[in-house]
C-alpha positions as CSV (number, residue, x, y, z in Angstrom):
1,X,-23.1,79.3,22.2
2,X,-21.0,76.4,24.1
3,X,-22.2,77.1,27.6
4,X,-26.3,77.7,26.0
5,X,-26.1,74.4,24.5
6,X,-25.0,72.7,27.8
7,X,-27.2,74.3,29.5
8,X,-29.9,73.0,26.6
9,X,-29.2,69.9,26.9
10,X,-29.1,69.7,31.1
11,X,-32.7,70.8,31.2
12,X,-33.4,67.9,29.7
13,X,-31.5,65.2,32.5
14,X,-28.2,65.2,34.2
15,X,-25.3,64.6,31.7
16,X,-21.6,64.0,32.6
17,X,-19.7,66.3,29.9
18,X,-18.7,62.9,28.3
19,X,-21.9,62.5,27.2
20,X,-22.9,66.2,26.1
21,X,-20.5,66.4,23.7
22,X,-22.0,62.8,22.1
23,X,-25.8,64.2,22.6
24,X,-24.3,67.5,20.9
25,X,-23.4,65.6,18.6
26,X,-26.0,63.7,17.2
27,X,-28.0,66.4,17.2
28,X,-26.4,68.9,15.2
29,X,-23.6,66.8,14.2
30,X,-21.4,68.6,11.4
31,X,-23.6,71.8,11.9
32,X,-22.2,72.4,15.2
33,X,-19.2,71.1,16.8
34,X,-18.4,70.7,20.5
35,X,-14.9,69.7,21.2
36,X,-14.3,67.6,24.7
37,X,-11.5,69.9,26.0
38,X,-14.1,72.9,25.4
39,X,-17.0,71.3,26.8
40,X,-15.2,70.5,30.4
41,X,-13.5,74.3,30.2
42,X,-17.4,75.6,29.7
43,X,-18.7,73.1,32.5
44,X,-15.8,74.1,35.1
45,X,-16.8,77.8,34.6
46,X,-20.6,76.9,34.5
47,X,-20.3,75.8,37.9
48,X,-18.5,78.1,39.4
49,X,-20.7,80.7,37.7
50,X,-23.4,78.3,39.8
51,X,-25.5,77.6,36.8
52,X,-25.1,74.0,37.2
53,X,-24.1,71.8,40.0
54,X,-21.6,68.8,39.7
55,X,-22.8,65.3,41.5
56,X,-20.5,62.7,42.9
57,X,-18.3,61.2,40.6
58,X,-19.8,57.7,39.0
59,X,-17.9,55.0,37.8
60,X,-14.2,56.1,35.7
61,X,-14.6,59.0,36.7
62,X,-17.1,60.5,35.0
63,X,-18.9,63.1,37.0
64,X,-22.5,64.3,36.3
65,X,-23.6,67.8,36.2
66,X,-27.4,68.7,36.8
67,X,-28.8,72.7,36.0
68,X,-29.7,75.6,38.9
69,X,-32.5,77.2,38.9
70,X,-30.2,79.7,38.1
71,X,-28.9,78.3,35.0
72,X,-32.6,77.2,33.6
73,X,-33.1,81.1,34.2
74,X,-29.8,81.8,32.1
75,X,-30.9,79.3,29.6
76,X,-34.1,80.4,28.7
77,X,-32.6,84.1,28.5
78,X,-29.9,82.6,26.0
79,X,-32.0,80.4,24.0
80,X,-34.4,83.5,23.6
81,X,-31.3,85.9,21.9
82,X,-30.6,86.3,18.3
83,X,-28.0,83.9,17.4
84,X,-25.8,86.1,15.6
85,X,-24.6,85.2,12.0
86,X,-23.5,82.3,10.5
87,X,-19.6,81.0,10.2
88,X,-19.8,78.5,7.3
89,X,-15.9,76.9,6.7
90,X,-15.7,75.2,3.4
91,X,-11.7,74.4,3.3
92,X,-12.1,72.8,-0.4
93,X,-13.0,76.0,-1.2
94,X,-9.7,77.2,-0.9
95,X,-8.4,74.7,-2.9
96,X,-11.0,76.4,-5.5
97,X,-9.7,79.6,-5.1
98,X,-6.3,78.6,-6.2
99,X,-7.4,75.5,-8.8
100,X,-5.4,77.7,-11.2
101,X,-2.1,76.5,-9.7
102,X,-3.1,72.8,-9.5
103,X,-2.4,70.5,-12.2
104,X,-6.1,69.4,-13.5
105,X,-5.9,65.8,-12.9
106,X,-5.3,66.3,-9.2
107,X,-7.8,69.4,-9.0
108,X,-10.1,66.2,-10.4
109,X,-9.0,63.8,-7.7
110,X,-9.4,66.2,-5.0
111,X,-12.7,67.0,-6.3
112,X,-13.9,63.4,-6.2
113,X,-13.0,63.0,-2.9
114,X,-15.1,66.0,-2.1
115,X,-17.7,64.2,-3.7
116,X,-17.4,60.6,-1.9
117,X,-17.6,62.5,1.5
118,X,-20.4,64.3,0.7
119,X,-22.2,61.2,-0.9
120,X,-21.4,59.3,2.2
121,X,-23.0,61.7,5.0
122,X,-25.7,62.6,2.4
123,X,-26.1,58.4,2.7
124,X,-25.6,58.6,6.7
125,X,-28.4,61.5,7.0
126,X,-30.6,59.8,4.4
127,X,-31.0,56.8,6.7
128,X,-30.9,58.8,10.1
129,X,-34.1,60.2,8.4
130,X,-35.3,56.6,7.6
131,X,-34.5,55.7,11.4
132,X,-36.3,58.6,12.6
133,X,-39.5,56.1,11.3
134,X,-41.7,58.5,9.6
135,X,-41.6,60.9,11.9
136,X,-41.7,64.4,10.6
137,X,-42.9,66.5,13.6
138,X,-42.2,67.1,17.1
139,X,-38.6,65.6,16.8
140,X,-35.2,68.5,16.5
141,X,-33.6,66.2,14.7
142,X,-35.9,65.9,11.6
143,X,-35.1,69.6,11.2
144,X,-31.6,69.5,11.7
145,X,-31.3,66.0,9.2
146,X,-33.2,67.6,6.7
147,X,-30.5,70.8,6.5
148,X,-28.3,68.2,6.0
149,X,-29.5,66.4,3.6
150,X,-30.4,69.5,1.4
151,X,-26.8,70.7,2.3
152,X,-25.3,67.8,1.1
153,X,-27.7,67.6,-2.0
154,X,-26.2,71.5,-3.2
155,X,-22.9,70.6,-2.1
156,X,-22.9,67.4,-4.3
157,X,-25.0,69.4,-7.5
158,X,-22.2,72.2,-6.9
159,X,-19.2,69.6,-7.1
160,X,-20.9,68.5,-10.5
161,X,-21.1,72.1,-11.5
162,X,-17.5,73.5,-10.8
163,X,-15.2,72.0,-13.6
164,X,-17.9,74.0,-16.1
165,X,-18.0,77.2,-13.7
166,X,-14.0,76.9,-13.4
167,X,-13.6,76.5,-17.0
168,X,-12.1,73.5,-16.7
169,X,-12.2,70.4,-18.7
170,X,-13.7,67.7,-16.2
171,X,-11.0,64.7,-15.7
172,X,-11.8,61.4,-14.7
173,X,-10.0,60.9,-11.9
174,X,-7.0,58.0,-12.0
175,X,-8.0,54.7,-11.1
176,X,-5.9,53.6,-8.0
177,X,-3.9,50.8,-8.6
């Protein structure tokens, strides 16, 4: 998937891996990582695979890559495959699993802080979208924003709903002093 995405995004202009990760990144965002270290391992093997070609270094050492014809071949035959299933980590969710061995008032805690993180990228999504200006065709991102945003939407409406699908009695959190 790492190497398809380059590739993606390289059909589009030359990139140094610096900024692949940070187009990766606002694209798909928390949907679809990209890790640095990963990114220069995929582009190293890329180019010896001679599906992209590095360019002289530019300033601080940041070296551009541009796509072969070879790899715009190798692209469109990737991009084309079925992606495979989906890996969704949830690590609160393991906290759920085991809420039965937390005392309720910090199960409460750490469920608030689940919520303030999801309120807050709901909030950052919500005003990518209003960024975007209008736009609701033609652009990725507007589909990719509006997963998020209906992902953050459940994830909150869930968060409301656990204490009463745990069988717990919902706590307010304590104030912080």
């Amino acid at each position: 998937m790492t190497s398809g995405t380059l590739l993606g995004l390289l059909t589009e202009r030359d990139m140094t891996g610096w900024e692949l990760v940070a187009e990766a990144k606002n694209r798909v965002g928390n949907f679809w990582t990209i890790q640095r270290s990963q990114a220069y391992r995929e582009l190293a093997q890329l180019e010896k695979s001679g599906l992209i070609q590095g360019l002289p270094e530019e300033g601080r050492g940041r070296r551009p890559y541009r796509i072969t014809d070879q790899g715009r071949v190798a692209y469109l035959d990737w991009i084309q495959q079925s992606p495979g299933g989906e890996s969704i980590r949830v690590p609160f969710l393991l906290t759920v699993t085991f809420a039965d061995d937390i005392p309720a008032q910090r199960f409460a805690e750490l469920r608030e802080e689940q919520r303030r993180a999801h309120q807050q990228r709901l909030m950052e999504y919500e005003a990518a979208w209003g960024a975007l200006g209008g736009a609701t065709r033609g652009d990725a991102r507007i589909a990719t924003l509006a997963l998020g945003i209906r992902y953050e939407r459940a994830a909150l409406d869930w968060l409301d709903e656990l204490p009463e699908l745990l069988g717990f009695e919902l706590l307010p959190p304590v104030a912080e002093s």
